[in-house]
C-alpha positions in Angstrom: -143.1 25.4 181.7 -141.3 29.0 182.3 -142.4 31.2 184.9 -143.5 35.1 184.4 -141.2 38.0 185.8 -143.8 38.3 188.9 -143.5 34.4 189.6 -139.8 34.3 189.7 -139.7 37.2 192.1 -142.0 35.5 194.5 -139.8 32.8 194.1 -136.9 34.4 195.1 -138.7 36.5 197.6 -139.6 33.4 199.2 -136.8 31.2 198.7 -136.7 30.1 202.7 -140.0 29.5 202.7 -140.4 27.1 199.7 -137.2 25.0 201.2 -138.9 24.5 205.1 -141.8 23.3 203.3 -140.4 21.5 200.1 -139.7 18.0 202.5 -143.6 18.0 202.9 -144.1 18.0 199.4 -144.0 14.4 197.9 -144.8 14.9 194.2 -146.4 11.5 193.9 -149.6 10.5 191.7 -150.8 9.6 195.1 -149.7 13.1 196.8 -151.2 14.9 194.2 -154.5 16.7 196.1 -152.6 16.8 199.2 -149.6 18.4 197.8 -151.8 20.9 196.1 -153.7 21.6 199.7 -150.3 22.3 201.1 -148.8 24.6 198.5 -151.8 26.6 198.3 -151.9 27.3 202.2 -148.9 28.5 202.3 -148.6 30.4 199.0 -151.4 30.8 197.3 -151.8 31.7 194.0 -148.2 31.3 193.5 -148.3 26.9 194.4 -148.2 26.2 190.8 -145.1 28.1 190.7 -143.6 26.7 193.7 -144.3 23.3 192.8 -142.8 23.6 189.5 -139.9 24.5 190.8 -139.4 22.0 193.6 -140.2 19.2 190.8 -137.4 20.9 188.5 -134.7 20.7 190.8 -135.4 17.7 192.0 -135.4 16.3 188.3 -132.2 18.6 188.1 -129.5 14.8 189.0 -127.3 17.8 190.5 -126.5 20.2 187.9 -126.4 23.2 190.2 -127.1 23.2 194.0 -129.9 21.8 195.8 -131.4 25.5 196.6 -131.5 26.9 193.5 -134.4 28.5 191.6 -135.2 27.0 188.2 -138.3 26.1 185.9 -138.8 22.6 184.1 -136.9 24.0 180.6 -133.7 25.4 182.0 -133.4 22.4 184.5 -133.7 20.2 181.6 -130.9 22.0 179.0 -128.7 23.1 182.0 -125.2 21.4 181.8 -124.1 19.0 184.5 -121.6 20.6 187.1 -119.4 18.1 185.9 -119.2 19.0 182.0 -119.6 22.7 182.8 -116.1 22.3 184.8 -114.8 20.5 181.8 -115.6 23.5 179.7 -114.6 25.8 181.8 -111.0 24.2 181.9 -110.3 24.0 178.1 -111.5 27.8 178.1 -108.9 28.8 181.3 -106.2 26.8 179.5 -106.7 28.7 176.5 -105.8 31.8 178.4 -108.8 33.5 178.7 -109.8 36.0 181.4 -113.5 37.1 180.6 -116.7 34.8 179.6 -119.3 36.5 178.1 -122.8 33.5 178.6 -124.8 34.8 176.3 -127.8 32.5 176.8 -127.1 32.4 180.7 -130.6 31.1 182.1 -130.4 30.2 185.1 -126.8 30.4 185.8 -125.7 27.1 185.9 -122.6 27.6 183.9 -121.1 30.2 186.6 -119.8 28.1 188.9 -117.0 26.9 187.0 -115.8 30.0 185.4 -116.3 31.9 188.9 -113.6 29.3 190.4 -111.2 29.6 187.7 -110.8 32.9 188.9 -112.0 34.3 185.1 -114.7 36.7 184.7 -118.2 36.1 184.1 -121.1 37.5 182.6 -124.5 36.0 182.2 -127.3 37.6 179.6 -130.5 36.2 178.3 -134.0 37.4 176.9 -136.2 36.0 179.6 -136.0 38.4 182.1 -137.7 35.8 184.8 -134.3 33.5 184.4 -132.6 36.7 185.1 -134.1 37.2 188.0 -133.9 33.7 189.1 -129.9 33.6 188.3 -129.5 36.3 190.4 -131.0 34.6 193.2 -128.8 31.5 192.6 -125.5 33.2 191.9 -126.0 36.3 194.3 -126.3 39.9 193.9 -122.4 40.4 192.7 -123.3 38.2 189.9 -122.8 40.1 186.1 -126.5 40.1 185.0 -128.1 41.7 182.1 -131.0 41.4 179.8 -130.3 41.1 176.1 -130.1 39.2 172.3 -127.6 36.7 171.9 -127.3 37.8 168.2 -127.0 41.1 169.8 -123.5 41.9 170.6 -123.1 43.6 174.6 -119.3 42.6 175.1 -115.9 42.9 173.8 -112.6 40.8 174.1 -114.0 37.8 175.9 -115.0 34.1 175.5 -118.6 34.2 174.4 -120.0 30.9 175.8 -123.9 29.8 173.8 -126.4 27.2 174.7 -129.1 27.6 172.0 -132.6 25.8 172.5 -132.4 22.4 171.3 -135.6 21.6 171.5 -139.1 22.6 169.9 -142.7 21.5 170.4 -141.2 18.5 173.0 -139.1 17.7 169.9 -135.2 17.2 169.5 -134.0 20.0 166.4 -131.4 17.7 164.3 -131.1 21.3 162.0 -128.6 23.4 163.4 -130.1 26.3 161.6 -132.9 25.5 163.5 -131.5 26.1 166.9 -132.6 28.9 169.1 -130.9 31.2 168.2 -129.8 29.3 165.1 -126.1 28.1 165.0 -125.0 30.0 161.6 -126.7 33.6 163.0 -124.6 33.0 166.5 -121.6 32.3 164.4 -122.1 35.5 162.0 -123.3 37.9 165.3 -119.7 37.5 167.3 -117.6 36.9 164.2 -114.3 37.4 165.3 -114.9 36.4 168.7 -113.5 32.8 169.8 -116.6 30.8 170.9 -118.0 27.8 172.7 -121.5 26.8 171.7 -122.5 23.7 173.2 -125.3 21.7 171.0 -126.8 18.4 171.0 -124.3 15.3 170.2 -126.8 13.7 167.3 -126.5 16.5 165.3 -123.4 16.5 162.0 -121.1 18.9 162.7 -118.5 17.7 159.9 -118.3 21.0 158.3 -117.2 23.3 162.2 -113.9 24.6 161.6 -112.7 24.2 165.0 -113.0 21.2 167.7 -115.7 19.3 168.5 -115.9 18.2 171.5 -118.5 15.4 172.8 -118.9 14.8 176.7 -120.4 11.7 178.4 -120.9 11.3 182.4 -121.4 7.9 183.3 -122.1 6.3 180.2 -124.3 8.8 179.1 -123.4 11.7 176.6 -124.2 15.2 177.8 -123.2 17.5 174.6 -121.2 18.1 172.3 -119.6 21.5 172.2 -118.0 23.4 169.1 -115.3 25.6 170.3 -113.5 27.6 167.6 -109.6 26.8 166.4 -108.3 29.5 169.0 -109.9 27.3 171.8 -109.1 24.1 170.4 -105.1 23.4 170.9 -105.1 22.2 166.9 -107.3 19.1 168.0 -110.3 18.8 166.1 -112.3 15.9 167.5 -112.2 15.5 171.5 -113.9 12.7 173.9 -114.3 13.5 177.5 -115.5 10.6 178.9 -116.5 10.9 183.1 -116.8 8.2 185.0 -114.9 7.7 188.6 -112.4 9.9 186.8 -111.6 11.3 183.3 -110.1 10.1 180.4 -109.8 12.2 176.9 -109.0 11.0 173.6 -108.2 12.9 170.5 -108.0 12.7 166.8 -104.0 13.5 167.0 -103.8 10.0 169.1 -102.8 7.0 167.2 -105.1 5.2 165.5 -104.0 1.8 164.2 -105.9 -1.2 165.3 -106.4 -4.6 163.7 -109.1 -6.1 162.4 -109.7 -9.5 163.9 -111.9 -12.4 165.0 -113.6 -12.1 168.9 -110.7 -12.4 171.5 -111.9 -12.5 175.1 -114.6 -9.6 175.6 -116.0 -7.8 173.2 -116.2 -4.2 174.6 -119.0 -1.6 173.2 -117.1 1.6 173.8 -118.9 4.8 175.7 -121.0 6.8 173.6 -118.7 10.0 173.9 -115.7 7.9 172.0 -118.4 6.9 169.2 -119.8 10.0 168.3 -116.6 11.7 168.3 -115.5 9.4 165.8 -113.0 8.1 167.7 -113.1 4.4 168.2 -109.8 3.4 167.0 -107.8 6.1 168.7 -109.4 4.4 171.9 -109.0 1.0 170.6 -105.6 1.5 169.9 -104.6 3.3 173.6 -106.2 -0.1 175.1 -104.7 -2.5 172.9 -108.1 -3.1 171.7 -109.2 -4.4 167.8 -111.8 -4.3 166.0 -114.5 -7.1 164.5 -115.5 -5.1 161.3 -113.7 -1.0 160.0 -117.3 0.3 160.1 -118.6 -1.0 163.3 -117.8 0.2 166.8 -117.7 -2.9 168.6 -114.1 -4.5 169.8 -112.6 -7.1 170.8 -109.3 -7.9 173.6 -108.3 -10.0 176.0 -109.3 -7.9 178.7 -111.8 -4.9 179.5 -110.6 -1.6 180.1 -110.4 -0.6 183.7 -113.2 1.6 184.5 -115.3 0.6 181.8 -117.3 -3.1 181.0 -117.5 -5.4 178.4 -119.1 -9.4 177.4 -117.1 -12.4 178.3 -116.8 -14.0 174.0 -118.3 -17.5 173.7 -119.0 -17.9 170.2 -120.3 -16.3 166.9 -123.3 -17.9 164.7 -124.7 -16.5 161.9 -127.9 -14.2 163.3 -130.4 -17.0 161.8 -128.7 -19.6 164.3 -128.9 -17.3 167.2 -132.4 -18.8 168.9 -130.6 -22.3 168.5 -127.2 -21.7 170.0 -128.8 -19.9 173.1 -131.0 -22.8 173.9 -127.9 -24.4 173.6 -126.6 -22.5 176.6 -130.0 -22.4 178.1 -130.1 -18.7 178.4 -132.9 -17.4 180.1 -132.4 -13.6 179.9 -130.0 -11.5 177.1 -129.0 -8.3 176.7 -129.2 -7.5 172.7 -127.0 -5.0 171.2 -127.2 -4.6 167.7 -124.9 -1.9 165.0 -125.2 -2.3 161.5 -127.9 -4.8 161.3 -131.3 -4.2 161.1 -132.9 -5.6 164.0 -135.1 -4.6 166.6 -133.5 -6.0 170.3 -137.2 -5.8 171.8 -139.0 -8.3 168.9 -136.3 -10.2 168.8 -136.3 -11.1 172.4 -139.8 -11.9 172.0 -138.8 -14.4 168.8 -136.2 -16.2 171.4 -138.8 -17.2 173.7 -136.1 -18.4 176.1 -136.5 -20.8 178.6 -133.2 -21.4 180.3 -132.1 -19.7 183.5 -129.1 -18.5 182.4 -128.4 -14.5 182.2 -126.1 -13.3 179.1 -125.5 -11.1 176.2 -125.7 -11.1 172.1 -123.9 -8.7 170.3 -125.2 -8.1 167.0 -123.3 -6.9 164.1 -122.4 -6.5 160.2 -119.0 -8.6 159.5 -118.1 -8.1 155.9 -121.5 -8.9 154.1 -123.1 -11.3 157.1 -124.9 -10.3 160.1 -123.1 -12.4 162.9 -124.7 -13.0 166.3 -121.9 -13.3 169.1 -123.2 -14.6 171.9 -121.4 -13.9 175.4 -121.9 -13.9 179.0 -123.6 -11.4 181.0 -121.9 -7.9 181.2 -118.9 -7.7 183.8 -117.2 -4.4 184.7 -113.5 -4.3 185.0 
């Protein structure tokens, strides 16, 4: 829920006041009346607001600092410090000096451009995200109030972050977007440009790089960047963990095909969506069980990353059998290629063992083969 122009300036009026009290404020089912009692003592009409806002940023998992002003919406869509700081790199690399942020928000993308050293400027419709970017990013911050499809720069980076989300529903059309993808494109033609979008979304047909970004396990975005920004590569993983690794479409890519070797390894979501599973198969000495499914196989996990400890494969109608076998009692299911639902097939187990461990399910040739494992490790 957004706030109006006169909310966000309370908010910012009132910035000290909200964080002395904000400890108080336990957002609980429980807490719900006395929250409510407290936020309206000490701010009136304007506790909705405040408790919006301390909910956001709390829900925020540290995507900008702990004091800053936002509403549930541009919490949600801002990008992780992290990924923004990822961006911001491949954008300094490429030489730039000026961003243009043309759907700014709240301001979370700053940061990273700001200590690059490269210029920033921030716009958007929503003139109460205006004013609460100013509060965040301070009153030397580039701030103005206009269209995205409406051209207010020259010679820069323009950096977009259309609405991916409609009605509490995920868009999967990219003309859909808000602003749609195709209109940004045509409005700064000319212009080299980052537009970050949603990872699930086929971007086959961008002429530039794609570039998909996971932190810890879980993927963030995936952000189209046009050929001046993208170094001739055209698909890009970033995957963040305790540190960074990348993998490209210009790294090798020949793997084997063979039968389960020690682990089988699922690899992070950021290497599958790029499309890149044997270029990260084949920088870990990795192969592969089946060409069209992303599981491997080696004889050890990659550091940083975990895998399943290979017992033995049985065709998926033998699976209840062989688990009884090694009187499993809990399993992780992951299933590609197969149509099977982990949650009702768990049920159909019914195991009774006390044993914790792990069935990877997948297409091999024309059979659906169950390879049953040990519990996850993590190298």
């Amino acid at each position: 829920m957004g706030f109006s122009v006169a909310e966000a300036r309370y908010l910012a009026a009132h910035a000290d006041d909200i964080a002395a009290v904000e400890p108080e404020v336990a957002l609980t089912k429980q807490s719900v009346f006395a929250d409510r009692a407290l936020l309206e003592r000490h701010f009136g009409e304007y506790a909705r607001a405040v408790s919006v806002c301390i909910a956001a940023r709390r829900g925020a998992d540290g995507k900008f600092p702990a004091g800053w002003l936002t509403d549930a919406d541009a919490a949600q869509q801002a990008t992780p410090a992290r990924v923004a700081e990822v961006r911001a790199g491949r954008i300094a690399g490429a030489g730039a000096e000026f961003v243009h942020d043309v759907t700014c928000s709240i301001g979370s993308e700053a940061p990273a451009f700001r200590e690059r050293g490269i210029a920033w400027l921030g716009s958007d419709l929503d003139m109460a995200r205006l004013v609460m970017a100013r509060h965040n990013l301070g009153a030397d911050a580039w701030l103005a109030q206009a269209d995205a499809l409406a051209p207010v720069s020259t010679g820069g980076v323009v950096v977009a972050d259309p609405a991916r989300r409609a009605g509490g529903r995920r868009i999967t059309d990219p003309a859909q977007l808000l602003p749609p993808l195709p209109d940004l494109v045509a409005a700064h033609a000319g212009a080299e440009l980052a537009i970050k979008c949603a990872p699930g979304i086929d971007y086959s047909g961008w002429d530039g790089l794609v570039s998909v970004v996971s932190v810890g396990g879980g993927v963030k975005e995936a952000c189209l960047y046009t050929p001046g920004l993208g170094a001739g590569v055209r698909r890009e993983a970033v995957v963040l963990r305790e540190g960074e690794e990348r993998v490209t479409d210009r790294d090798p890519d020949e793997v084997e095909i063979t039968a389960p070797r020690g682990f089988i390894v699922d690899p992070d979501g950021a290497i599958v969506r790029a499309g890149l599973v044997r270029n990260w198969a084949a920088r870990h000495g990795l192969s592969m069980l089946d060409e069209h499914i992303a599981y491997l196989t080696g004889d050890a996990i990659p550091a940083g990353y975990s895998g399943f400890p290979f017992i033995e494969a049985v065709p998926l109608r033998n699976l209840k059998k062989a688990l009884a076998a090694h009187s499993a009692g809990a399993v992780e299911i992951l299933v590609r290629g197969v149509d099977v639902d982990p949650d009702q097939l768990r049920k159909k187990l019914k195991l009774r063992g006390t044993t914790q461990m792990a069935v990877v399910i997948a297409r091999v040739g024309d059979s659906a083969v169950a390879h049953v494992c040990g519990s996850r490790v993590h190298a």
